[in-house]
PyMOL commands that place a pseudoatom at each C-alpha (Angstrom):
pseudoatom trace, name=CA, resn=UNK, resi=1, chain=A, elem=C, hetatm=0, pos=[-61.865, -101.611, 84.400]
pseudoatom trace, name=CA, resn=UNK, resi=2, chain=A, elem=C, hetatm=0, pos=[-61.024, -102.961, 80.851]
pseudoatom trace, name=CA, resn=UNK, resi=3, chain=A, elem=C, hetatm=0, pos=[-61.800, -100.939, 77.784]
pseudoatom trace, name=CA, resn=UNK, resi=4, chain=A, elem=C, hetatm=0, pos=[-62.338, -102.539, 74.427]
pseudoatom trace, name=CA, resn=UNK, resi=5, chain=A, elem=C, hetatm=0, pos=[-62.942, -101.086, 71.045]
pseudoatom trace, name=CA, resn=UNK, resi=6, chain=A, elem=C, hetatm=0, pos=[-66.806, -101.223, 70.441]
pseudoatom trace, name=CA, resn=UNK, resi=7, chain=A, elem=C, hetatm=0, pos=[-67.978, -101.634, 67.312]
pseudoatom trace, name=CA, resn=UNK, resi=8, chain=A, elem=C, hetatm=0, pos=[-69.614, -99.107, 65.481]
pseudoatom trace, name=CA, resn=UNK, resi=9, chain=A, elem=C, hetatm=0, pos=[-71.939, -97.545, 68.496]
pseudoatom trace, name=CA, resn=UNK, resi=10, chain=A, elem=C, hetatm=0, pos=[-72.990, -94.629, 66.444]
pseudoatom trace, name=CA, resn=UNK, resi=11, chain=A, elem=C, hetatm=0, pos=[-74.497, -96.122, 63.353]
pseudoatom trace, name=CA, resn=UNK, resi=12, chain=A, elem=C, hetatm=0, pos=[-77.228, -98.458, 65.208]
pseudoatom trace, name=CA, resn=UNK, resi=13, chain=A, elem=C, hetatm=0, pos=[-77.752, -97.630, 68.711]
pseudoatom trace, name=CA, resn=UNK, resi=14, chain=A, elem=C, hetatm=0, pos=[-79.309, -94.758, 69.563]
pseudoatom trace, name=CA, resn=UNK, resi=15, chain=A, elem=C, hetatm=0, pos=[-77.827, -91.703, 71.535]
pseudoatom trace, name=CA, resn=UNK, resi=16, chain=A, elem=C, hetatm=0, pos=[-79.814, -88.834, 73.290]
pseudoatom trace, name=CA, resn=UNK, resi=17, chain=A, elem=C, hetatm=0, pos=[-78.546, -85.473, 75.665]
pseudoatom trace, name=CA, resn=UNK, resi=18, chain=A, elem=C, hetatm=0, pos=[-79.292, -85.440, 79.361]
pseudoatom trace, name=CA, resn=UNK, resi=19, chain=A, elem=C, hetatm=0, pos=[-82.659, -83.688, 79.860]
pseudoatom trace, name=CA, resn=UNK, resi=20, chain=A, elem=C, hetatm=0, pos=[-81.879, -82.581, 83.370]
pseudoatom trace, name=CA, resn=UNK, resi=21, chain=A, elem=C, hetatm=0, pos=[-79.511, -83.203, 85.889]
pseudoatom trace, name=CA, resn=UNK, resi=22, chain=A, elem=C, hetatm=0, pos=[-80.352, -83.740, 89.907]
pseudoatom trace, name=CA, resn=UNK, resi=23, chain=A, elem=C, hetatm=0, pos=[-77.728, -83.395, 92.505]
pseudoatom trace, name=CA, resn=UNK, resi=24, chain=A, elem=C, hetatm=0, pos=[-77.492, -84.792, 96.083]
pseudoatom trace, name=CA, resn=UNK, resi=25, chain=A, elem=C, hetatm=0, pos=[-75.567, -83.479, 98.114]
pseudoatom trace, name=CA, resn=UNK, resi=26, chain=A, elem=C, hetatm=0, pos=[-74.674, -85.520, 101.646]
pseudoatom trace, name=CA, resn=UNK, resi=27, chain=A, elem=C, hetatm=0, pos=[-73.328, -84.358, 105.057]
pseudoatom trace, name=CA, resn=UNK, resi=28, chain=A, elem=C, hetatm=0, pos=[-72.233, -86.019, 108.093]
pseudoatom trace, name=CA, resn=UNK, resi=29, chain=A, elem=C, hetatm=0, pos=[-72.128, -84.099, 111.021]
pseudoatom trace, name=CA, resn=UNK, resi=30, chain=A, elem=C, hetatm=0, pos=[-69.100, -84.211, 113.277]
pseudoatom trace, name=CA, resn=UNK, resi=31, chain=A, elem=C, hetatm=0, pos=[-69.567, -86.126, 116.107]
pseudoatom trace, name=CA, resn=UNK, resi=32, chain=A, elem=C, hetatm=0, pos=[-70.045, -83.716, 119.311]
pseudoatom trace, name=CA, resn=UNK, resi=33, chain=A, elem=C, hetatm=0, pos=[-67.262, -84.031, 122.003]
pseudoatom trace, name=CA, resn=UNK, resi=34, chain=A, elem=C, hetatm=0, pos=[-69.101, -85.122, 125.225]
pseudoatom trace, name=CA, resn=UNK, resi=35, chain=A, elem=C, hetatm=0, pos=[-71.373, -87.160, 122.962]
pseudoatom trace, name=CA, resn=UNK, resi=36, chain=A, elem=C, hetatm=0, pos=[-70.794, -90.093, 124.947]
pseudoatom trace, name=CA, resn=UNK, resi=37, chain=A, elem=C, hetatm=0, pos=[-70.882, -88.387, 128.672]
pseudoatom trace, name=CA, resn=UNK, resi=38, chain=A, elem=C, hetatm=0, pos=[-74.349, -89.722, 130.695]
pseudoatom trace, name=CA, resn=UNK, resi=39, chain=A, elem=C, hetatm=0, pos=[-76.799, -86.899, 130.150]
pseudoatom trace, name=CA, resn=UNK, resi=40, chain=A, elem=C, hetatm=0, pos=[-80.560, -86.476, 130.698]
pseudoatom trace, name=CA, resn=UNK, resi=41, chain=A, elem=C, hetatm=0, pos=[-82.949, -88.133, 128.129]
pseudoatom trace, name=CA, resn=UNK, resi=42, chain=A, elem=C, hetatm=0, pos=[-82.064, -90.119, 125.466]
pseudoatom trace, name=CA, resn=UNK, resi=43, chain=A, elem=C, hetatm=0, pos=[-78.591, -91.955, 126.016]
pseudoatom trace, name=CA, resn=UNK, resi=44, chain=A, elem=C, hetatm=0, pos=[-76.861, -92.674, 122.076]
pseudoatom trace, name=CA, resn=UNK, resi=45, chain=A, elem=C, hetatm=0, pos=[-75.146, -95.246, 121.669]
pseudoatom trace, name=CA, resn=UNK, resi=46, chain=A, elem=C, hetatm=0, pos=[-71.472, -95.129, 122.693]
pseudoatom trace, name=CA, resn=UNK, resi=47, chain=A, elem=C, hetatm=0, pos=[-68.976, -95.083, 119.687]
pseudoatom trace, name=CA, resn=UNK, resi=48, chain=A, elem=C, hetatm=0, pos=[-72.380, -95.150, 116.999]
pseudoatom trace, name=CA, resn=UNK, resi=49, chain=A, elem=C, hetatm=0, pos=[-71.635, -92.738, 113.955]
pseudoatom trace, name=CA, resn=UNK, resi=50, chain=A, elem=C, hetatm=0, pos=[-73.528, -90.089, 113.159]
pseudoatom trace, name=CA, resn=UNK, resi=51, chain=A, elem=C, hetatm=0, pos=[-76.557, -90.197, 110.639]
pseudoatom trace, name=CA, resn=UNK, resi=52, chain=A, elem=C, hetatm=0, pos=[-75.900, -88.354, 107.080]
pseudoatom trace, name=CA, resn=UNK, resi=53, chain=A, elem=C, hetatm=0, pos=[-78.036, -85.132, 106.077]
pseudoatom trace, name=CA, resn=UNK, resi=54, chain=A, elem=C, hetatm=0, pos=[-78.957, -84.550, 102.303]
pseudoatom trace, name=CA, resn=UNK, resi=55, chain=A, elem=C, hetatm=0, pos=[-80.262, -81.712, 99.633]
pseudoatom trace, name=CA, resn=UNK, resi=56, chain=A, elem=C, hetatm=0, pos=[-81.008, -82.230, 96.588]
pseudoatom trace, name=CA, resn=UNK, resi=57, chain=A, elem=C, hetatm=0, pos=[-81.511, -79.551, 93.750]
pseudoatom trace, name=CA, resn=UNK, resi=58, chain=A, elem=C, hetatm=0, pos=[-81.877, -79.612, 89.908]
pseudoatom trace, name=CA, resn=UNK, resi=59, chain=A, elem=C, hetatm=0, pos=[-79.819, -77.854, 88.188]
pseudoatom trace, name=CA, resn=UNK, resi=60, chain=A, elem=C, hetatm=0, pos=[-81.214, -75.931, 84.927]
pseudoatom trace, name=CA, resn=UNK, resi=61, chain=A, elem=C, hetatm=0, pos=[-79.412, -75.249, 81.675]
pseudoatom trace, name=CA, resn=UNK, resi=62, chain=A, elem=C, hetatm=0, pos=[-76.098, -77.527, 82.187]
pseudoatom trace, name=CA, resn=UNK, resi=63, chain=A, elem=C, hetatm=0, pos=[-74.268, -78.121, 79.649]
pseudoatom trace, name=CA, resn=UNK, resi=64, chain=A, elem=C, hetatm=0, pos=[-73.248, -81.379, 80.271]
pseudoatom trace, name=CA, resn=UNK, resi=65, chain=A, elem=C, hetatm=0, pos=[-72.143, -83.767, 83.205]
pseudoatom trace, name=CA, resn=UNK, resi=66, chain=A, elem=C, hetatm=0, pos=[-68.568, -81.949, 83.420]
pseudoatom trace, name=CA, resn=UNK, resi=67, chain=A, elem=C, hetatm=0, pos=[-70.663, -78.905, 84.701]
pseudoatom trace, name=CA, resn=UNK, resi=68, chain=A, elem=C, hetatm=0, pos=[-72.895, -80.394, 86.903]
pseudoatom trace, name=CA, resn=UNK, resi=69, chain=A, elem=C, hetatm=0, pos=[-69.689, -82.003, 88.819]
pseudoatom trace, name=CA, resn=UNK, resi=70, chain=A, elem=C, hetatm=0, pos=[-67.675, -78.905, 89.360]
pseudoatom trace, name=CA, resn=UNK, resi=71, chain=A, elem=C, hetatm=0, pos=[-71.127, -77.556, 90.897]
pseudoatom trace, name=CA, resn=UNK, resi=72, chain=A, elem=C, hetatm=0, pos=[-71.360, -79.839, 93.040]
pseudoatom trace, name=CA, resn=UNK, resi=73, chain=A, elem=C, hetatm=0, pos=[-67.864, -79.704, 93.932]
pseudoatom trace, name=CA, resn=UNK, resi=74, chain=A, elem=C, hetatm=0, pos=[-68.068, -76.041, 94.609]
pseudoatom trace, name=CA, resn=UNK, resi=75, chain=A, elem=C, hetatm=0, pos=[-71.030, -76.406, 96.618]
pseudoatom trace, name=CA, resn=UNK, resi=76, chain=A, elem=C, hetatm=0, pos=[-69.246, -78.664, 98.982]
pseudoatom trace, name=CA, resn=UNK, resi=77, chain=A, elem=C, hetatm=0, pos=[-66.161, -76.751, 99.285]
pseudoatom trace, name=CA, resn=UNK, resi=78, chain=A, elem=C, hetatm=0, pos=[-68.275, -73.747, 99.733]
pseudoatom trace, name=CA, resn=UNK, resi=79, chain=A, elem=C, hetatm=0, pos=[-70.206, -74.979, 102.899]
pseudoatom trace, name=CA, resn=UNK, resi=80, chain=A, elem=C, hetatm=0, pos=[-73.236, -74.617, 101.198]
pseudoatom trace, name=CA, resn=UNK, resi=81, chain=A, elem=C, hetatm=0, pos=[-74.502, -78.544, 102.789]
pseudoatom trace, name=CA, resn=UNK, resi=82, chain=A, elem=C, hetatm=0, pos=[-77.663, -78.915, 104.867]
pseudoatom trace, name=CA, resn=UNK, resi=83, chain=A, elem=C, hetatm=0, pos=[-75.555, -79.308, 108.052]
pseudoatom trace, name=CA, resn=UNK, resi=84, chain=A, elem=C, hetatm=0, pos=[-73.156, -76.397, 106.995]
pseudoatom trace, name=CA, resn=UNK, resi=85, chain=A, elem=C, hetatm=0, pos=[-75.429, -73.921, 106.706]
pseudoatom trace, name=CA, resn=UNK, resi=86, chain=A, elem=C, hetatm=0, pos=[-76.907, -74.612, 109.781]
pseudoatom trace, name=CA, resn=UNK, resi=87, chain=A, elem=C, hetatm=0, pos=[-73.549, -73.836, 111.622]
pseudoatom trace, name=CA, resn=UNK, resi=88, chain=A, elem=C, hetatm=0, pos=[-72.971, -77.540, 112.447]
pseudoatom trace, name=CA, resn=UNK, resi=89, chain=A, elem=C, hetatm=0, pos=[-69.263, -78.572, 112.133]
pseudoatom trace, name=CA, resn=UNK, resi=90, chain=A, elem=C, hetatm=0, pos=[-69.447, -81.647, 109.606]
pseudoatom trace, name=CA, resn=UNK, resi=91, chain=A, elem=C, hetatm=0, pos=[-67.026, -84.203, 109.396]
pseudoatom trace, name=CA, resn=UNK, resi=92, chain=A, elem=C, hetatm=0, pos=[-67.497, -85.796, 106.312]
pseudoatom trace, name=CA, resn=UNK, resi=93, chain=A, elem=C, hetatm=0, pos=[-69.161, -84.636, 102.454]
pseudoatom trace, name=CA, resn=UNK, resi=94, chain=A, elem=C, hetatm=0, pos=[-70.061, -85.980, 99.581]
pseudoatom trace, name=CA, resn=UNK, resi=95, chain=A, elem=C, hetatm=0, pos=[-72.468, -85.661, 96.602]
pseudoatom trace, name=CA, resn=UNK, resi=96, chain=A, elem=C, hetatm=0, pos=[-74.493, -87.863, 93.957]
pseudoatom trace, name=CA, resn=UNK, resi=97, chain=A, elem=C, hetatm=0, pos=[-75.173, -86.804, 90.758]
pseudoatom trace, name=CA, resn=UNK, resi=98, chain=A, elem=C, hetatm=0, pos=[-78.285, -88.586, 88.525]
pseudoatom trace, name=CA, resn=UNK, resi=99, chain=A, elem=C, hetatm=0, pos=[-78.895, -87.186, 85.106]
pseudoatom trace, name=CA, resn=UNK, resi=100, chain=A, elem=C, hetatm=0, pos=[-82.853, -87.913, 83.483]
pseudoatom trace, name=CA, resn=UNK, resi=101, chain=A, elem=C, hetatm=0, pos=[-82.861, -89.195, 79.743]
pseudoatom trace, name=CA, resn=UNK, resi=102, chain=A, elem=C, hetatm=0, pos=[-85.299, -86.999, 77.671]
pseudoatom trace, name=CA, resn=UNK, resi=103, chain=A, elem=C, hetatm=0, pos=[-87.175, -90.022, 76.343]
pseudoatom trace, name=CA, resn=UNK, resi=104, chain=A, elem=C, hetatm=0, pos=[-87.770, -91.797, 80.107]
pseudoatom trace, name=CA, resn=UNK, resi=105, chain=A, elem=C, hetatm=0, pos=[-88.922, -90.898, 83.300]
pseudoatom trace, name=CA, resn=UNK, resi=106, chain=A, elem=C, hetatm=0, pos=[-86.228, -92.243, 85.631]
pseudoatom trace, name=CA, resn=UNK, resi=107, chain=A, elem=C, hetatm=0, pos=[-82.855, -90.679, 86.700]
pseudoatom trace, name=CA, resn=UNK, resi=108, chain=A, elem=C, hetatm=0, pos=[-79.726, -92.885, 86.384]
pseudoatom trace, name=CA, resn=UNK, resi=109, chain=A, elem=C, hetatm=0, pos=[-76.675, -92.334, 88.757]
pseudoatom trace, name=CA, resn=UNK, resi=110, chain=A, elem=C, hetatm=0, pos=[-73.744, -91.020, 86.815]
pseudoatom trace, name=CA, resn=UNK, resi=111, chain=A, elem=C, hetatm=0, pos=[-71.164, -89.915, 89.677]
pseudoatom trace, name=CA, resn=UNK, resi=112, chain=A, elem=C, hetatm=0, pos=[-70.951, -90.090, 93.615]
pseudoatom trace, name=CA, resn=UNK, resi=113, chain=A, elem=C, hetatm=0, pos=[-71.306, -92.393, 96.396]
pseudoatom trace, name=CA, resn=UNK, resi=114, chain=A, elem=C, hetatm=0, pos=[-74.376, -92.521, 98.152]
pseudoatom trace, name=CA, resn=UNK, resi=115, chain=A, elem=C, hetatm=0, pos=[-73.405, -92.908, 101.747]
pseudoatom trace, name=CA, resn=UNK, resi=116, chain=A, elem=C, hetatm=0, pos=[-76.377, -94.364, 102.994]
pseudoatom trace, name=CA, resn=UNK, resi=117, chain=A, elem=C, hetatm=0, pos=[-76.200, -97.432, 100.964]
pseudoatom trace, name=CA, resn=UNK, resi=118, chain=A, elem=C, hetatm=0, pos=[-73.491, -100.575, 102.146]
pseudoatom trace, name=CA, resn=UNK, resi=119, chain=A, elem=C, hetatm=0, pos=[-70.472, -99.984, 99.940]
pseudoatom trace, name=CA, resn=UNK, resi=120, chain=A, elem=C, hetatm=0, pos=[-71.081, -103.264, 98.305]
pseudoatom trace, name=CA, resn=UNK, resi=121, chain=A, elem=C, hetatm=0, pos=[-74.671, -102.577, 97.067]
pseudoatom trace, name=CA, resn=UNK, resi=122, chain=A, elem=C, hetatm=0, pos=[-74.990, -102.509, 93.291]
pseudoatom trace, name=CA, resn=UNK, resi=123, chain=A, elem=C, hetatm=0, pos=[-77.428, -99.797, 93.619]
pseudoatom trace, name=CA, resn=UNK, resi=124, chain=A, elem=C, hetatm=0, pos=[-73.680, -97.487, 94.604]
pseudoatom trace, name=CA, resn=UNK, resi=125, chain=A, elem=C, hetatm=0, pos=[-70.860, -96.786, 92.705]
pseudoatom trace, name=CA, resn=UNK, resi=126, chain=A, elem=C, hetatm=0, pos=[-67.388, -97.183, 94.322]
pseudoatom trace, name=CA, resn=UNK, resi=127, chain=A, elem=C, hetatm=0, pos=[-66.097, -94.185, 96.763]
pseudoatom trace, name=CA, resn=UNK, resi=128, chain=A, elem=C, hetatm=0, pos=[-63.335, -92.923, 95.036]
pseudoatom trace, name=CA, resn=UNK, resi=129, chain=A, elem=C, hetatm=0, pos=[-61.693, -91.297, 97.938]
for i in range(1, 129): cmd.bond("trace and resi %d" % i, "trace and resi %d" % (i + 1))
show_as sticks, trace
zoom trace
């Protein structure tokens, strides 16, 4: 990252609040011990990872992006993801946050990894962890 002065940003460009914020949360189940023991049915594939589960929520009356993160933070420490609260032991978490301009209608990523996308797609930001 390099950061550079920019000149005078608040005199001509024009600046607007987040009208909403949407969050994503992601969970990857932990892979099941005898997972890759023959069985009836369906055989997976030995060694394959497991598939990703996702929510996502709006979240009304934040104050700003600061807010929406520690909700999302809490909500993953808290066990609140889809696989969580379905008892399943997960292995892995992680969230997305997009916040909606009030003059368009499309969300733009602000925070997260999207674990579904390859790590080098521009449509990701970096993992951080």
């Amino acid at each position: 990252m390099d950061a550079r002065p920019a000149p005078d940003v608040y005199d001509d460009e024009p600046w607007e609040l987040a009208a909403a914020y949407r969050v994503t949360i992601w969970e990857q189940p932990a892979r099941p011990p005898n997972i890759d023991q023959p069985a009836r049915g369906p055989v997976p594939f030995p060694g394959a990872p497991m598939g990703w589960e996702e929510m996502t929520f709006e979240l009304a009356g934040a104050q700003d992006v600061r807010e929406v993160i520690q909700s999302a933070e809490t909500t993953l420490a808290s066990g609140e993801g889809p696989a969580s609260r379905r008892g399943v032991p997960v292995q892995d978490r992680e969230y997305v946050i997009y916040a909606k301009a009030q003059s368009e209608d499309r969300w733009l990523h602000v925070a997260g990894w999207t674990p579904v996308l390859p790590s080098a797609s521009p449509l990701n930001l970096r993992r951080l962890r």
